[in-house]
N, C-alpha and C positions, 0 to 999 in steps of 0.2 A: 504494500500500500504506500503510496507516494505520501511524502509532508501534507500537500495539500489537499490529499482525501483525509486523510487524519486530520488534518485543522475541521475539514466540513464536517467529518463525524463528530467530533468533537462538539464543536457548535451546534449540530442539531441534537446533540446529547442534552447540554446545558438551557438551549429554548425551551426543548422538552419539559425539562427538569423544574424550569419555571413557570409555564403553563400548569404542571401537577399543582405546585407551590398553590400555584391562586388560585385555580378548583378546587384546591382541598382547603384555604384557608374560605373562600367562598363559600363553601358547603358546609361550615364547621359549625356545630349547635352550636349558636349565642341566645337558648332560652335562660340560660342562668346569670346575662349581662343585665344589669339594672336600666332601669328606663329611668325618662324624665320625671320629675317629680318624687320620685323616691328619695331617702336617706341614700347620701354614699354609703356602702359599706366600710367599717374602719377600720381599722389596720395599725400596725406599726411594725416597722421595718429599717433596717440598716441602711446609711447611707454611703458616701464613698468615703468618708472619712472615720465609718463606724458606729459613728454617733444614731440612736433609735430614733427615727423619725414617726410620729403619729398621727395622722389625718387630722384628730380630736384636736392637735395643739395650733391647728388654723382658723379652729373658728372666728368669725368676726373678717377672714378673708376671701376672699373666691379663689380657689384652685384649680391650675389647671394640670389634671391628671393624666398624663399620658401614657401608653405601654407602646414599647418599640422593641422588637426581633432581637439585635445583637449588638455589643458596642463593638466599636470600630469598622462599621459597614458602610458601605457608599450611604443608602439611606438613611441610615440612622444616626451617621455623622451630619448629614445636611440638615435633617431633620433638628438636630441639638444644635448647631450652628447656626440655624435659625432662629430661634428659641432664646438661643444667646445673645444675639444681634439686638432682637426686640424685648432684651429684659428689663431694660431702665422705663419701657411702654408698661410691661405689665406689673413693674413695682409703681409705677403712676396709678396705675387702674386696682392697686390694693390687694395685686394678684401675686400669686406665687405658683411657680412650677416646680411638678416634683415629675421625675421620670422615672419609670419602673422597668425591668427586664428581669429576667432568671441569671441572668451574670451574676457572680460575687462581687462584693464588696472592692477585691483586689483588681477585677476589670474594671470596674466604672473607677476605681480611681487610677488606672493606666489612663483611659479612656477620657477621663476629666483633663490629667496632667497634660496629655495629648494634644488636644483638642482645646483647651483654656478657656475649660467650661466652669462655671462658678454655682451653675445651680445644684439641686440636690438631684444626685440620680440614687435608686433603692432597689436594692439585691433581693430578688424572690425566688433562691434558686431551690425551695420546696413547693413552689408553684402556686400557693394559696391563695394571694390576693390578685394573681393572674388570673385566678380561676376563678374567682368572688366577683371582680367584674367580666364575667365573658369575655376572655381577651386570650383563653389557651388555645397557641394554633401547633403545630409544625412543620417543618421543612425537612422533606427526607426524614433520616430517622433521628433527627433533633426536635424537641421543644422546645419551644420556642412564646414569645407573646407577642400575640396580633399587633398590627399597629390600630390603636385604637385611642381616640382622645373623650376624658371627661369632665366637662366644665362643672363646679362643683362651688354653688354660693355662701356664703357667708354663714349663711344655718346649716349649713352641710348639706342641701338638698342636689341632685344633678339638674342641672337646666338646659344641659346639651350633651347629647353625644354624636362622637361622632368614630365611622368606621371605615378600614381599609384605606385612610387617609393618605393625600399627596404630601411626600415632606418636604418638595421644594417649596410650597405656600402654605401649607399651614400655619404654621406661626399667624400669619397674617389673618388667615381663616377665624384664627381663636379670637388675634385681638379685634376681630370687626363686630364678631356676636359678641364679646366683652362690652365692647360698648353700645351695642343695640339692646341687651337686657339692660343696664344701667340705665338709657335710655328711658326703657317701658315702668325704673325703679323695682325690679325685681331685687 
C-alpha cells in the first residue's frame, strides 16, 4: 500500500470515527439532565488547584456551568480561551465560571498553567456530577463529558441550557442570554 492510500485510509478511519462520536453523543439518554426551572443539582468538587469547590458557595451569583470532553483538545482549549477572553464580561455581569471534565485535578492544572486560564476548572473523574447533569457521553472506549452548558441564577435555579455546543462562540452565546435574563430581571 502506497503513503498515500494509507494517509486516505487513515483519514477515512478518523471521519468515521467522528461521525460514531456525534451519533453516539447525539443519541445519548439526556432524560436524567435537568431542565429549566429546576434546582441545579449540587455538588462539590476539586479544582485545579485542589481547593473543594461547591455550587452552594455561589449563591447570590449566576453560574455558568459548563462540561467539556478533555483538557488540552483543539475544542476545548478554544472553548476555555474563550471563556477566558470574556471573563472581566462575566465578572461585570456577577457571573462566575466553573468548568467540569472527568480529568484530574493534575490535568486541569497542566491545562490551566498551559493555556493561562485563571478560572476554576473541576475534576469529576468518578463521573457523578457529569452524570447528575446529563452531560455523560463517550468517545471510542473513553468517557468522557458532553459539551454541554448550564446557566445557573443567583437562587441556584437553571435558566438555560444549552447542548452539543459550538466552542468557537459560545462564550458569546452565554454572555448574550446573561444579559437578556437580567434584562427580563430574572
Amino acid at each position: 500500500m502506497s503513503k498515500t492510500s494509507l494517509f486516505v485510509v487513515t483519514l477515512i478511519v478518523a471521519v468515521v470515527g467522528v461521525a460514531a462520536f456525534a451519533a453516539r453523543s447525539s443519541f445519548a439518554d439526556d432524560s436524567s439532565m435537568p431542565q429549566v426551572g429546576q434546582s441545579a443539582p449540587t455538588f462539590t468538587l476539586p479544582s485545579q488547584d485542589g481547593t473543594q469547590i461547591s455550587l452552594d458557595s455561589f449563591k447570590g451569583k449566576w453560574v455558568v456551568l459548563y462540561f467539556y470532553p478533555k483538557d488540552m483538545t483543539t475544542g476545548c482549549t478554544i472553548e476555555a480561551h474563550n471563556f477566558q477572553r470574556d471573563q472581566d464580561k462575566f465578572t461585570k455581569e456577577n457571573a462566575v465560571i466553573l468548568g467540569v471534565s472527568v480529568d484530574s485535578t493534575d490535568s486541569h492544572k497542566q491545562f490551566c498553567t498551559k493555556e493561562n486560564l485563571t478560572f476554576r476548572l473541576l475534576a469529576d473523574p468518578d463521573k457523578k456530577v457529569v452524570k447528575a447533569y446529563g452531560s455523560l457521553g463517550s468517545f471510542g472506549p473513553m468517557v468522557i463529558a458532553k459539551r454541554n452548558t448550564f446557566l445557573i441564577d443567583p437562587s441556584g435555579k437553571i435558566v438555560k441550557v444549552w447542548t452539543g455546543v459550538d466552542p468557537s462562540k459560545h462564550s458569546e452565546e452565554v454572555l448574550a442570554e446573561l444579559a437578556t435574563v437580567e434584562q427580563k430581571g430574572m
